[in-house]
Each structure stands twice: as C-alpha cells, then as structure tokens.
C-alpha positions in Angstrom: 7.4 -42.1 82.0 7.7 -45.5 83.1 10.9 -48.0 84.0 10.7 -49.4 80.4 10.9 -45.7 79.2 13.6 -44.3 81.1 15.8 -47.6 80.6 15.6 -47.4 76.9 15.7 -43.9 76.5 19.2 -43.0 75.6 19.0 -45.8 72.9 15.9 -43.5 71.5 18.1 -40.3 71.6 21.1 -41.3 70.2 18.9 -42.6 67.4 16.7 -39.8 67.0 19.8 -37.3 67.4 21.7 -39.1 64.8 19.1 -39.3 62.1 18.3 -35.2 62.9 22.5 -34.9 62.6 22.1 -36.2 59.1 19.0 -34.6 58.4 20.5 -31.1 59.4 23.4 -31.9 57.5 22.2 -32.4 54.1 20.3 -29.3 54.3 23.2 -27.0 55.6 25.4 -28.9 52.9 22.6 -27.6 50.0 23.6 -24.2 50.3 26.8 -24.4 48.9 25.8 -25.9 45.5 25.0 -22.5 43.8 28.1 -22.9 41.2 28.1 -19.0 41.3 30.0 -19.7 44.4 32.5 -22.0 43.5 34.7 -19.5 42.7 39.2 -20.7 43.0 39.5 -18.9 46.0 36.6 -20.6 47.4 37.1 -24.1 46.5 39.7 -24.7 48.9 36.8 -23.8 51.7 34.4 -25.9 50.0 36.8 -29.0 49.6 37.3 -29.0 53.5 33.9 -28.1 54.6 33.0 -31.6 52.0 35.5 -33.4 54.2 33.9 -32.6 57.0 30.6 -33.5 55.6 31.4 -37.0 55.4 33.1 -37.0 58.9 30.1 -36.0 60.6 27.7 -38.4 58.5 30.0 -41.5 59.7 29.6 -40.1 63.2 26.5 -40.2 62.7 25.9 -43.5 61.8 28.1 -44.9 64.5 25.7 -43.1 67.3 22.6 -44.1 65.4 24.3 -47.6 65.3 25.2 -47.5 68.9 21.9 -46.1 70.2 20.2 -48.9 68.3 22.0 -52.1 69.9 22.1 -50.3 73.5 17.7 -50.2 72.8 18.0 -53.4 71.3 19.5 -54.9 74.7 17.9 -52.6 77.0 15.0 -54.3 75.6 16.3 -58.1 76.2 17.0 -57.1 79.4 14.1 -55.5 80.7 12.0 -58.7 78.9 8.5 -56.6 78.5 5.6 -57.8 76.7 5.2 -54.9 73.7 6.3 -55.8 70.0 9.7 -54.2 70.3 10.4 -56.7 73.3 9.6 -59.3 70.9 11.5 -57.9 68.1 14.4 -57.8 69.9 14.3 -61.1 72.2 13.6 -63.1 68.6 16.6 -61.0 67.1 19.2 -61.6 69.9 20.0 -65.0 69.5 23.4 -65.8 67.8 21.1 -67.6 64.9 19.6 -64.9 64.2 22.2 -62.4 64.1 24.3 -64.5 61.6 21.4 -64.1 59.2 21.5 -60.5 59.9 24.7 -59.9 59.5 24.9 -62.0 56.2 22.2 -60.2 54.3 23.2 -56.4 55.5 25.9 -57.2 54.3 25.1 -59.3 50.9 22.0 -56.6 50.3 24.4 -54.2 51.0 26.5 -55.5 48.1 23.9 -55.8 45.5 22.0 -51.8 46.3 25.5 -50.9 45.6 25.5 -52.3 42.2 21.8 -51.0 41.4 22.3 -47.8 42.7 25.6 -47.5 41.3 27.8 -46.8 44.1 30.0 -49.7 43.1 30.8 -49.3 39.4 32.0 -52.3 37.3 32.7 -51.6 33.4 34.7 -54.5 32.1 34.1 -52.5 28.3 35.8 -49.2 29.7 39.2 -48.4 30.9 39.2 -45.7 33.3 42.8 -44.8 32.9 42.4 -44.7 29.2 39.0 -43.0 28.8 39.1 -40.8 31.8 42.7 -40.3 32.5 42.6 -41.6 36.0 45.4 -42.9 38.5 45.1 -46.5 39.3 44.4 -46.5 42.3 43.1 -43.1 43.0 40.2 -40.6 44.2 38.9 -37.2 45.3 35.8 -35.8 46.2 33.9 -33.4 43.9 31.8 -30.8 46.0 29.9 -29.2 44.0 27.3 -29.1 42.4 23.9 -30.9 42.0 20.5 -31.7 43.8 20.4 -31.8 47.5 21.3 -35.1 49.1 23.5 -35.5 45.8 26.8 -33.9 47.1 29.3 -34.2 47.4 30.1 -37.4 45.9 33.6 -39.6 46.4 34.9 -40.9 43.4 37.4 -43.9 44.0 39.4 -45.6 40.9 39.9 -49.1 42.4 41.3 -51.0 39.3 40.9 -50.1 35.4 37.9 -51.1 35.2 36.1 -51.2 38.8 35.4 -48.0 40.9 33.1 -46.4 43.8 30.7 -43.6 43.2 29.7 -42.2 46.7 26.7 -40.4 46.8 25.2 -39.2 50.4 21.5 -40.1 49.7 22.4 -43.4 48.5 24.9 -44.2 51.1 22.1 -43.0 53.6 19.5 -44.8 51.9 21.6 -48.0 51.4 22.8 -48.8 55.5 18.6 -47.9 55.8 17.4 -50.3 53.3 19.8 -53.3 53.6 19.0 -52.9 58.1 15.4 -52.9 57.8 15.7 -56.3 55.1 18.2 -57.9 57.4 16.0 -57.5 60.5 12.8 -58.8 58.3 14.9 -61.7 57.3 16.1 -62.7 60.8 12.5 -62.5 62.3 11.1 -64.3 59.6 13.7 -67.2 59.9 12.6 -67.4 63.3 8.3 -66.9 62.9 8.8 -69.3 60.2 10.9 -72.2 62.4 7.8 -71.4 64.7 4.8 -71.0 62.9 6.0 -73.8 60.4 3.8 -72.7 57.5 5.5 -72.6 54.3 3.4 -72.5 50.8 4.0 -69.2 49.4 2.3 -68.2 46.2 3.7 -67.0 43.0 2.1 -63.7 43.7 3.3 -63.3 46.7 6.6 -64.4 46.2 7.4 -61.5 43.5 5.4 -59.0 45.6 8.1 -60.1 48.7 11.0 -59.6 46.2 9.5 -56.2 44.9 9.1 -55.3 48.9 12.2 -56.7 50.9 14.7 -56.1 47.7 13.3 -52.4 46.4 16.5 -52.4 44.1 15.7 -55.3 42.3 12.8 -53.7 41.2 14.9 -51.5 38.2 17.1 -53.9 37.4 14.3 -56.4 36.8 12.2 -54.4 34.8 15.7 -53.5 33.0 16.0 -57.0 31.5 13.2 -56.9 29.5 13.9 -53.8 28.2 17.2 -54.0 27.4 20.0 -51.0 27.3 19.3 -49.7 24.2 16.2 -48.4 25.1 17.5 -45.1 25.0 18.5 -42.5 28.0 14.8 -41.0 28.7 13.6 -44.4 29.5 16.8 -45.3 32.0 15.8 -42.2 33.7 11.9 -43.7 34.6 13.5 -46.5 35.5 15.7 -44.5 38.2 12.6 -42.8 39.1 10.4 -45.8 39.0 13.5 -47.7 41.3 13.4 -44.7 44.0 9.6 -45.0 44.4 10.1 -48.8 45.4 12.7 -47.8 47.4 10.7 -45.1 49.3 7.3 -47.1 49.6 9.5 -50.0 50.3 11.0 -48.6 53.4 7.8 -47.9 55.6 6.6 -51.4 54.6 10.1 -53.1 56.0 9.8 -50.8 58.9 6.3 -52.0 60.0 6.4 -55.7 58.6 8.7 -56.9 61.7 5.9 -55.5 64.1 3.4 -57.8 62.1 5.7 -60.9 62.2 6.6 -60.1 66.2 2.6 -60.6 67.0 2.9 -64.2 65.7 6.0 -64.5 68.1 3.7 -63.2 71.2 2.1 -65.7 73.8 -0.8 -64.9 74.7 -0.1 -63.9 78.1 2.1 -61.6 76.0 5.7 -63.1 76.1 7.6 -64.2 73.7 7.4 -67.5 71.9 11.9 -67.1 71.4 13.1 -68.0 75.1 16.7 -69.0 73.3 18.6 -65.6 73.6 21.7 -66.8 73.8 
C-alpha cells in the first residue's frame, strides 16, 4: 500500500463500514415482517427495535458522510494525479460547493415529491378522512417488502405530511449526492472546456440520467391520473429502473468529466481550491 493509500484509508472505511451498516440492517430488520409475529405482547418489542432501526441508519449516514469529506480532503491535500484527485481538487472550491449544496438539496426536494416521501393533497383533509392529530406521527413497523419498513408517518398540516420509507430515504441522500457532485464538476469542465451546444437528444437523455425521478412523473403527464391503478404501478416500476441504471451512470460520469480536468502531465486543470 502506498502513502496515497494509507492517508485516505480511514475515509474508505468509514464509507465502506457505513454502507455494510445499512446493508446489514435492512436485512436483520426483514425478519421481523412475518405478521404471524406481530402478536400485542410483541409489538411493544417491535416498536423499539423500529426506533432503533432508524437510529442506527442516521448513524450511519453521518459516518458515511464523515468518511467521505475526510477522503475528499485527504485527497486535496495529498494533490495526486489519479481521477479522484481531480474530482476532489475541482469539487473543493467554495464555487463549487455552493452548487452542490444547492442541488442536494433542491434534488432532494423534488425525489421527495416523486417518490412520495413528502405528501401534499390540497383535495384531502387528513384530520377529517384519516382521523389524524395535527401535528402528529408514529412509526408503523410492520409489515411489508424488505427495505419497506418500517415507515414514519408525520401529519404536518391538514393537508401536507411525510411518508418515511428506508429504501427511499437511502436511495434519495444516494441519488440527490451523486447529481450534486455531477453538477458541480460540470460547472467547472464547462467554465474550462467552454463548449456549450447540447442537442435536443441529449438534453432529455441528461434529464432522464441526472434527474431519474423525473422520469415517472414525465411520462405521468401524458398519461394522466385516470389511467387506472395497474398502470401507476408500471410507472413506479418503470421510475425505479431509471433510478437504479441511473445511479452507476452518475457514479462513473464524474470520472469521465475529471479526465477533461487532467493536464497532461496529469494535474489538475482547477488550481483555485480555496
């Protein structure tokens, strides 16, 4: 193993440990969604042990989160000539971690209204159709599909709510990091490279690519909500394969981007880190 190795190292395993912490978790969470099992006296049990789900899964993301900015600097600081050096030194200045910050976040915002984590139904009153408190919530722990439970259910106002679903969630902080690193790279290859001139093609291809979500709810429009139940269901299945082809696609794009950032001596183009 060389320097670069053993500097960025703990970054890689605090990454890797938090993503197998999840991983571990959703399956050890699976086993308790026989219903036969839900029995009163077991609820209790089951309520805490969902608590605690959701404990470890936000630990979890806070070392993944940590491990990725202490690799992300180790990086800066250690200035190498590989595609992850570049990544990072084109990433680092304050520029570009506006832009990152502004689309994780804004992203963020919109997969949570295609996926329906946050719920907006001007035409139903939650107090009134489902009986709930305004403001209220609780956490139903069993029982579905792996991945699916359990699910926090948050009455914000009468008519807007949260629906927490693990996979989502999980999928959501993946999806919206990966656009908002593609988006600050390509602010910066683009300042660079100064080539503009997309096509039409390509332009809805990006969207279908860096914005997966957008893919249902485009497709949606044209087919309107009457369509009927079995057809919103494709279009949940049909959004979840963009998502998952999407995500290798995002993962590898900034490595394509970062070789138009590269010298050829092998430095980077980005000398502003500041």
């Amino acid at each position: 193993m060389n320097v670069e190795d053993k500097s960025t190292g703990k970054g890689k395993k605090l990454i890797v440990f938090g993503f197998v912490t999840i991983a571990i978790l959703f399956w050890m969470y699976s086993r308790y969604q026989d219903p036969e099992l839900l029995t009163p006296s077991a609820f209790d049990s089951i309520q805490r042990i969902s608590f605690g789900f959701y404990i470890v899964l936000v630990v979890s993301f806070g070392g993944i989160a940590f491990g990725m900015y202490r690799y992300h600097k180790e990086k800066v600081e250690i200035k190498g000539k590989d595609l992850s050096t570049i990544i990072a030194l084109t990433t680092w200045n304050s520029k570009s971690r506006k832009i990152f910050v502004a689309v994780f976040i804004g992203y963020g915002v919109f997969f949570s209204l295609a996926s329906g984590t946050l719920v907006y139904q001007p035409d139903v009153n939650f107090s009134i159709n489902y009986g709930a408190t305004i403001p209220s919530g609780f956490i139903s722990p069993c029982c579905d599909e792996p991945g699916y439970m359990p699910k926090i259910v948050i009455y914000l106002t009468e008519h807007v709510g949260l629906q927490i679903i693990p996979i989502n969630l999980v999928l959501q902080v993946i999806v919206s990091y990966l656009v908002g690193l593609n988006a600050s790279i390509a602010v910066s290859a683009y300042s660079i490279s100064k080539k503009g001139g997309t096509s039409s093609i390509g332009a809805v291809a990006g969207l279908f690519i860096a914005c997966p979500t957008c893919a249902g709810t485009f497709l949606s429009i044209f087919v309107g909500i009457s369509s009927g139940i079995a057809l919103s269901i494709a279009l949940t299945q049909l959004q979840t394969v963009f998502i998952a082809i999407s995500i290798p696609i995002l993962f590898v794009t900034p490595y394509m981007m970062a070789k138009k950032l590269r010298n050829a001596d092998g430095s980077c183009k980005v000398t502003n880190t500041k």
